[in-house]
N, C-alpha and C positions, 0 to 999 in steps of 0.2 A: 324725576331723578333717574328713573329704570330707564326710559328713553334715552338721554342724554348717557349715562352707564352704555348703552347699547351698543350707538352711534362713537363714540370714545374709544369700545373695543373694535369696532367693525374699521374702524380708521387707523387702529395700532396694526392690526390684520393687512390690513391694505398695504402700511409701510412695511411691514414685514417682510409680505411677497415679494416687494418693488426692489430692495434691499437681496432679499435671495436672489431675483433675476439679474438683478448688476453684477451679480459675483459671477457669473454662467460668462464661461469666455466665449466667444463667437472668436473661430479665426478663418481668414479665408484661405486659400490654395487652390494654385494654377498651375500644369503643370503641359508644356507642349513638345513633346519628343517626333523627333522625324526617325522614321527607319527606311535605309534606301535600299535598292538592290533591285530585282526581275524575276518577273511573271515565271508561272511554270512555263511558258511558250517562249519563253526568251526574253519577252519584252521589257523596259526600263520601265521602272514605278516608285515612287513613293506614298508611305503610309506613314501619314502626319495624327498622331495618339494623342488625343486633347484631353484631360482630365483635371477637373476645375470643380468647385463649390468650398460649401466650409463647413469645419467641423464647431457643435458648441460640447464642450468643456471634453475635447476631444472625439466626440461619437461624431461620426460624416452625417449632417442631416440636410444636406444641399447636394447633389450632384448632379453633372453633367461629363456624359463621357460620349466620347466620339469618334470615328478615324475618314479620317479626312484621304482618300486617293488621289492622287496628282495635285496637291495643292500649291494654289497660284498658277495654275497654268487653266487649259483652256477645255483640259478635259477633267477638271477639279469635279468631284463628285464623291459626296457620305456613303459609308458604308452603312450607313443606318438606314438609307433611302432605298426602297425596296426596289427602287428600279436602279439603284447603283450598283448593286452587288448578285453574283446569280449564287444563290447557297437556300437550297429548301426553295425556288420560285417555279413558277410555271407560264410561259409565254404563249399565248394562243391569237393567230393570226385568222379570219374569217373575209372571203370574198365575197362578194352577191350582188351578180346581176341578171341580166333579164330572164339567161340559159339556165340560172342556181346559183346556188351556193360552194363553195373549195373552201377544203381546210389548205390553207397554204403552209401553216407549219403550228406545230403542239409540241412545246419542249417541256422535260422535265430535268431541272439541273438538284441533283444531293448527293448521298452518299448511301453505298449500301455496299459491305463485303461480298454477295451473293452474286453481285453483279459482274467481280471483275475477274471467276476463275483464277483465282490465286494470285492476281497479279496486284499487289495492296494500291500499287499509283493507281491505278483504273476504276477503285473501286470509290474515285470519285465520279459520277458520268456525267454524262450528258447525251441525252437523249430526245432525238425529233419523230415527230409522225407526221403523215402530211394525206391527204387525199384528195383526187381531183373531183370527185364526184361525192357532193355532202346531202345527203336528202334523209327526213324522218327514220330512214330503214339502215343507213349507216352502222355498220358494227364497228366494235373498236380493232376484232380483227380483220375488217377490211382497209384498215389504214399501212400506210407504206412506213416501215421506222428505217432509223439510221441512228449508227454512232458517233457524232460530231465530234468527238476524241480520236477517233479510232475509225475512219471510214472505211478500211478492209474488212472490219469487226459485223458478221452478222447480227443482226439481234430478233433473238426468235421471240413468238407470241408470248413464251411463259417468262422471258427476260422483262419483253416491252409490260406486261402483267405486273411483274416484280417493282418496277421504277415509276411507271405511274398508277400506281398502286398507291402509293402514300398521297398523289392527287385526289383521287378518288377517293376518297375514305374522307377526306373533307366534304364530299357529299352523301356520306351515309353510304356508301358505295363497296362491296367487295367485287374487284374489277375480274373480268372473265373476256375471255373472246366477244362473248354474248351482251355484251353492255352497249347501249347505245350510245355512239357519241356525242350526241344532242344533249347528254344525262351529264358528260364531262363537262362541256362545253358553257351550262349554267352558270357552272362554278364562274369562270372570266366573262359574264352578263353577256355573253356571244351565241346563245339561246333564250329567245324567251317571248312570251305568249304566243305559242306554237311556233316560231319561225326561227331561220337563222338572223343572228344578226352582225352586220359589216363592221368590221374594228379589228383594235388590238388592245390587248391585257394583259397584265400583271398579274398573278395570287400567289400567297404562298401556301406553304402545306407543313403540318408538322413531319419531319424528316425520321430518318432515322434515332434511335432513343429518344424522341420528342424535342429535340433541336428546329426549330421556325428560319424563317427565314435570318441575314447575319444582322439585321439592323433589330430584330426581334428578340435574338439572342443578349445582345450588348442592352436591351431594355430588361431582358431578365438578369440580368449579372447589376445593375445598377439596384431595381427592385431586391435585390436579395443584400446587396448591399446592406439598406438602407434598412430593410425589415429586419436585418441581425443586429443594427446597433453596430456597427466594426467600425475599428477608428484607421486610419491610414495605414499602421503597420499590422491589422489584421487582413488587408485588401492585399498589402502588399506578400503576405505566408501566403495569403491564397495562391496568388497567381504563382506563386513559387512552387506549390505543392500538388495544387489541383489542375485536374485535365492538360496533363502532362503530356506530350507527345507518343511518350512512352506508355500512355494510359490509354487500352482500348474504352474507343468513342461509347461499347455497350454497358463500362463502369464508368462514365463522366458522370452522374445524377446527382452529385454535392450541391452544384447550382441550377437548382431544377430548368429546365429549357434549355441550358444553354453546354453545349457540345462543342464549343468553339475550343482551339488548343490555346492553352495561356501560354504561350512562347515567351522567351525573354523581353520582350517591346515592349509585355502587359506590366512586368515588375520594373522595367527601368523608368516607365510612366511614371507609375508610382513612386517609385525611389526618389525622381525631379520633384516628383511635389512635396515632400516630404524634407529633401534636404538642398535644391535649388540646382545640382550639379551629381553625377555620376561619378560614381569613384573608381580609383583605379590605384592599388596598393598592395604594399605589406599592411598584414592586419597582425601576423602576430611571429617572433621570429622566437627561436629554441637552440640554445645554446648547446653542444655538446662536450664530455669530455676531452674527446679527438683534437676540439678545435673548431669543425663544422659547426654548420647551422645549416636551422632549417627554416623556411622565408615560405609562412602562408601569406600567400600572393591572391587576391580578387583583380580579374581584368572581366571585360564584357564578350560572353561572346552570343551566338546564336538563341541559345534556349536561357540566357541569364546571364548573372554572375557564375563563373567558372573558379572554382576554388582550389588552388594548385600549390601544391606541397616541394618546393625544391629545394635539396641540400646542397652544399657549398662547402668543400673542405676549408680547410685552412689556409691552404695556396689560392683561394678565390677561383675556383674551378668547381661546374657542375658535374655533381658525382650523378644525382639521382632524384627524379622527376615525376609527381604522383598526381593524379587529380580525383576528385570525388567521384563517386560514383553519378549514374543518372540527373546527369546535368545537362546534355547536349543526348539532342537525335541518333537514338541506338545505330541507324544504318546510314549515317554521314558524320557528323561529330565527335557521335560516340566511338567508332572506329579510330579515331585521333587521338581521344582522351584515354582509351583504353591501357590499362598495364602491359608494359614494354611495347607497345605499341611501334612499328615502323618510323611515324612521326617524332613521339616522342624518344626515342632513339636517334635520330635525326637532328633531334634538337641539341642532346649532348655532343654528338656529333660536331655540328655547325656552331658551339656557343659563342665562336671569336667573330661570327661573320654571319649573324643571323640576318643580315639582310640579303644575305647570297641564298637564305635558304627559302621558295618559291612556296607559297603557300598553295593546299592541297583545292585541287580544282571539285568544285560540288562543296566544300565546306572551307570558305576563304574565313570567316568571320572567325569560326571554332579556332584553323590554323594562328591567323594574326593573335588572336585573344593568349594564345599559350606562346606564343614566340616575342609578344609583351611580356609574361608572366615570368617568362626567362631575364629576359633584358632586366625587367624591375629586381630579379633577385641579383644579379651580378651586380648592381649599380650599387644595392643597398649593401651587399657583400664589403663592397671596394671602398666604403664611407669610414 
């Protein structure tokens, strides 16, 4: 009887569970945003933002996140692939024949403020060594550097120290004049059992504030995801809030590893998965005694959603033009968005003929997004 009792309850148990998991909603979410525009060098590019999996009973316990460079074409390559993207990497080329061995070229692509004497674009580098003559006795400062940014740019011993330094220290290494290159050179399997050896290589290195290489990054931003439990509109405050352009790189540590700027592409990702389509509107409008109103407007521009305040007398005419703070790039955007700003003055200015009015060269995205943000309040004015 105790058996059967047992076997009875152990079977009510079972349906129980079976019953809890059927109520657990599993949903999936796909979500594929292109952002177009050009390289720092000028050049045309697109970054195609894949953000997929699914959430059960809203927590993301699936993901898959991606950015896809030139996709569909023929120089289509992940930013996740370590050999697609140079951010934290280190390329090291080794010759050898009969005469020896030649470093043909050691780069180190990151970032470091020390590096660019005040000038903050620079303080991205990129940085080559090269030597003709590679033998056991090799120092590091007997190699020849350059600035592949900047080739009028000298870069002395304690600079070239500075930048492959975060290489080095992947091998246990505090890098000096005095270090032999053979010691770097392990690291990309381009030394080993006592010799050189003939190839080319990949590594990465933790970077500045411990940022990895960028495909290393987007794998720590997924893991932290998944380890907080955040359901889609906690991913989506993140990227809103955190590692903000305006946020120096040595306060980014919220998502541990990953240094990467959550720009607006990160939240409109999201947003598609979330509601299938980007929005673009009055969200909330305010009536006045006067007769004006005032038209909180969302349009897209560079760093997000851009949240823009415009009044509207009575006569359908804009009086006056606000936008949030710290939404757009302090030294492109944010000069646009700025209170009474040139721009927005401009906008009042031109409201009857805003397509005559030329969006600002360096921040087209920021301009268009507030010269919609106009147009949406006049239209809704005029209804």
């Amino acid at each position: 009887m105790k058996k059967a009792l047992s076997i009875l309850i152990a079977l009510m148990l079972l349906v129980s569970i079976a019953a809890l998991a059927e109520e657990s909603q599993v949903v999936p979410f796909s979500a594929e945003y292109e952002m177009v525009g050009t390289t720092s060098a000028g050049a045309a590019k697109n970054d195609t933002f894949i953000f997929e999996g699914e959430t059960t009973d809203g927590i993301i316990t699936k993901l898959n996140f991606d950015i896809i460079r030139n996709k569909g074409t023929d120089g289509e390559y992940s930013k996740k692939d370590i050999m697609g993207y140079m951010m934290n990497v280190s390329d090291a080329t080794v010759e050898v024949t009969d005469d020896g061995a030649k470093l043909t070229s050691l780069t180190v692509y990151g970032y470091d403020p020390e590096f660019a004497d005040g000038d903050a674009y620079y303080a991205q580098y990129m940085v080559s060594a090269a030597c003709e003559s590679l033998t056991e006795e090799t120092l590091f400062q007997d190699l020849t550097f350059s600035d592949m940014a900047r080739p009028d740019n000298e870069v002395t011993l304690d600079k070239a120290c500075l930048v492959f330094g975060y290489l080095a220290r992947e091998a246990g290494l505090e890098l000096t004049g005095e270090t032999p290159v053979k010691d770097i050179l392990a690291l990309h399997g381009l030394y080993a059992d006592g010799a050189y050896v003939a190839g080319t290589n990949r590594v990465s290195f933790a970077g500045y504030n411990g940022g990895r290489s960028y495909g290393e990054q987007i794998d720590a931003i997924v893991d932290y995801i998944l380890a907080n439990n955040m359901t889609l509109e906690d991913v989506y405050e993140m990227f809103r809030t955190v590692n903000q352009a305006s946020t120096p790189i040595k306060e980014r540590d919220v998502v541990s590893g990953a240094t990467i700027t959550f720009v607006g592409d990160f939240q409109r990702m999201v947003y598609l998965a979330m509601y299938g389509e980007l929005f673009e509107g009055v969200v909330n409008t305010t009536e006045n005694d006067d007769g004006s109103k005032v038209f909180e407007i969302a349009t897209q521009g560079y760093g997000g959603e851009i949240e823009t305040n415009i009044t509207v007398d009575a006569e359908g005419a804009v009086t006056a033009i606000s936008v949030r703070d710290d939404q757009e790039t302090d030294t492109v955007g944010g000069l646009l968005t700025a209170e009474d700003s040139e721009f927005i003055n401009a906008l009042i200015a031109n409201q009857t003929d805003l397509d005559g009015l030329d969006p600002v060269s360096g921040a087209t995205i920021t301009s268009k997004a507030l010269k919609k943000a106009v147009s949406i309040a006049l239209d809704a004015a005029a209804e």
